[in-house]
KOLPABA-24966 format. One record per residue: z, x, y of N, C-alpha, C in turn. Coordinates in pm, whole numbers, plus 50000, padded with zeros to 5 digits. Last residue first. Example, Ala and Ser with C-alpha at 12.3 -4.5 7.8 and 13.67 -1.06 7.14 Angstrom:
// residues 2
507085128549775507145136749894507875129050003 507805131949431507805123049550507805132049670 
//
This chain:
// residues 164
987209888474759987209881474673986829873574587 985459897675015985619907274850986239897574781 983459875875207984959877375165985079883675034 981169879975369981909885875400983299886975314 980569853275242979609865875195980169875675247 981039825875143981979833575207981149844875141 979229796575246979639805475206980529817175260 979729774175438980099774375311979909780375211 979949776375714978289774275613978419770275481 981769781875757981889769175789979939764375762 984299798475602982809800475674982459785275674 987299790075630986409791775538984999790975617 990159779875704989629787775802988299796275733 991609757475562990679771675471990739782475590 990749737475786992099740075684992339755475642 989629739176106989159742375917989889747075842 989249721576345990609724776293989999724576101 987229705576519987019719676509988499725376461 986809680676422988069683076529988259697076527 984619682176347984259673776463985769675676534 983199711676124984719699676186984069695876304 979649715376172981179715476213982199709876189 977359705276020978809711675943979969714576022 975309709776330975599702576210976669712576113 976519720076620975549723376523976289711876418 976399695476922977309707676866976409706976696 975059677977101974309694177078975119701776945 976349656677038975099656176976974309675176975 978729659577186978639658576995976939665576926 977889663577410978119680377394978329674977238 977299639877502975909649577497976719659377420 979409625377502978419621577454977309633277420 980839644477701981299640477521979899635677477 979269662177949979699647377872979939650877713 978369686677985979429685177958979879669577906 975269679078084975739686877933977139690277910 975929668478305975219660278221975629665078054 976969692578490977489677778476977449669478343 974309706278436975509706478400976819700978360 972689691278574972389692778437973689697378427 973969689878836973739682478771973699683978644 973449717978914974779710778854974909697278809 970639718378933971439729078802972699723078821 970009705279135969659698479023970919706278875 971469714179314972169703979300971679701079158 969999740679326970969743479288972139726679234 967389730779439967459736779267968879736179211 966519721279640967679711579551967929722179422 966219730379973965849735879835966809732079709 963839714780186965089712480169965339718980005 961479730280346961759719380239963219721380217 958659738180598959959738880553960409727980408 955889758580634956229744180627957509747780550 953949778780830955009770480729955399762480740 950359789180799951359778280846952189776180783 949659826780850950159814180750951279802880844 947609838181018949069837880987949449828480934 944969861980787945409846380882947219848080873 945419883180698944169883380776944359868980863 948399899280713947529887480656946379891880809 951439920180748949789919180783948869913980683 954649905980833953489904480749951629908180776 955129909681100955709918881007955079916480896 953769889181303953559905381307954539911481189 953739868981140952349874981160952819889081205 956629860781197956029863981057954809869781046 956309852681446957009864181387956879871081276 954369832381441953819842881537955089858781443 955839816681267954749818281218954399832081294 958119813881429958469817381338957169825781231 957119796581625957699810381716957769815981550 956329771581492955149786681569955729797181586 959259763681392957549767381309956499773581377 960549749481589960739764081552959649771081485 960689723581459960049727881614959879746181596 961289727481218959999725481259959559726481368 963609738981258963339747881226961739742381214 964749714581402964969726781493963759737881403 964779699281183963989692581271964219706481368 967089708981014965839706181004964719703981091 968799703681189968629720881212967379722781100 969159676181188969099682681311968269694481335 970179672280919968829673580949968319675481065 971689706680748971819690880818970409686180853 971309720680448970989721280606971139707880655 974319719980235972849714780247972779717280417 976069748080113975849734380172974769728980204 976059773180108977099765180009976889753980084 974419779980364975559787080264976599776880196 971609759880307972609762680398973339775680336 968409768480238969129761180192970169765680313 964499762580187966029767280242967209759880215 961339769880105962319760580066963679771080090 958889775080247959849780980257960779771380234 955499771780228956339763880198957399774580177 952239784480398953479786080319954619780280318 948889784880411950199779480374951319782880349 947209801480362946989795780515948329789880509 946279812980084947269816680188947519814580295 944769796679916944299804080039945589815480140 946389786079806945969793979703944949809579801 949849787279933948769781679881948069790079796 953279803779812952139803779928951049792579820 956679791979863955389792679807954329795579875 959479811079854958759802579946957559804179847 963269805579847961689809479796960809807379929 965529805080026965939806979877964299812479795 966479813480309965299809380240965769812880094 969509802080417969339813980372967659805280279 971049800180753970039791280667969589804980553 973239789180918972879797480860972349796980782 973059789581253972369779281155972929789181030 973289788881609974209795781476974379788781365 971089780281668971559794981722972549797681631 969729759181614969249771781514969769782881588 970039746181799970489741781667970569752481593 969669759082074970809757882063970929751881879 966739778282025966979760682028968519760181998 966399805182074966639797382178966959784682164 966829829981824966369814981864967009809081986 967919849681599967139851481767966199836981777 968659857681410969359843981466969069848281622 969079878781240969159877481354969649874981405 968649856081030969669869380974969789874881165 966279846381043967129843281018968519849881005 964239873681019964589864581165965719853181111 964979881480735965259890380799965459881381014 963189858980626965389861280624965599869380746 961359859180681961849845780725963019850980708 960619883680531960489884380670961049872680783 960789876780294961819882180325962099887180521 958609851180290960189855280236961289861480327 956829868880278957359861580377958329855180383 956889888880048957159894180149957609885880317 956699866779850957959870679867957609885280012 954129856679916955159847179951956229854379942 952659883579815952459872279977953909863279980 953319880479556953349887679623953549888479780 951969850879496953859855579471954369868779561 949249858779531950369849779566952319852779599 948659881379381948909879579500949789868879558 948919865679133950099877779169950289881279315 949139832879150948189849679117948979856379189 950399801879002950409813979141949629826179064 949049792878741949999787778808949849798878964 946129767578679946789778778673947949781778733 944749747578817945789742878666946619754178623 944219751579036945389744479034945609745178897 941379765579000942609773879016944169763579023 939459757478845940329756178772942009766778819 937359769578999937449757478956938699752878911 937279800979066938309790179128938159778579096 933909804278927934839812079060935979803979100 933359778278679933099781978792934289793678834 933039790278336933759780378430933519786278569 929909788478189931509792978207931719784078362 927979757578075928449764278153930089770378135 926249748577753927529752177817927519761777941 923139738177799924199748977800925129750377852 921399718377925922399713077817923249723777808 919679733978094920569716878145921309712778044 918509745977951918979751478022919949742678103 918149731777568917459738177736918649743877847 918089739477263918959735577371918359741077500 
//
């Protein structure tokens, strides 16, 4: 086998998307994070939308470079309108410059905002797993279907607990 047929290891970062965040990462993103709450929490903004917003960052992702960061937000118990969407993109330098000085990065990361559904999706599923339809099919096999067991008899059909 020559030198043009040998398996190559895998390149320095070839394969960094299939992987998921590096600790740095996560690391990086939850300190900007908390530095996006902490000016949120303030509420030192001049754009009359974002003067009394209350926007709570729920995450944020960083890239792989860290030039990026995606701050998915949410309202208090409500979705951000899209006004105070559009306030918090205009808002995106003064926010970036703020975040540069309490975060020390070698670059100040560009953010980028997202609307954060996790919580509609989780009631949804919820929603979904309360239907009759769905909750027969999860409930275990041998149940009564009118959960009423004459006997009141292990419903495995043994009685290994009973001295008799």
């Amino acid at each position: 086998m020559t030198s043009k047929d040998a398996p190559r290891g895998r390149r320095r970062g070839a394969a960094a998307h299939d992987a998921g965040p590096t600790q740095r990462q996560l690391r990086v993103a939850e300190e900007v994070r908390h530095a996006l709450a902490a000016l949120f929490e303030r509420r030192d903004f001049r754009d009359p939308d974002l003067a009394n917003a209350h926007v709570t960052v729920t995450e944020v992702r960083a890239s792989p470079d860290l030039k990026h960061m995606t701050a998915f937000v949410s309202g208090l118990g409500k979705d951000v309108p899209p006004e105070q969407f559009a306030a918090l993109r205009r808002a995106a330098p003064f926010l970036r410059g703020q975040v540069a000085k309490s975060v020390r990065l070698k670059f100040a990361p560009d953010l980028h905002f997202q609307p954060d559904t996790a919580l509609d999706y989780a009631m949804e599923i919820d929603r979904l797993m309360k239907r009759p339809e769905i909750a027969r099919d999860l409930r275990p096999t041998g149940d009564d279907p009118k959960g009423d067991d004459p006997k009141g008899d292990d419903p495995r059909g043994d009685d290994r607990d009973d001295p008799s």
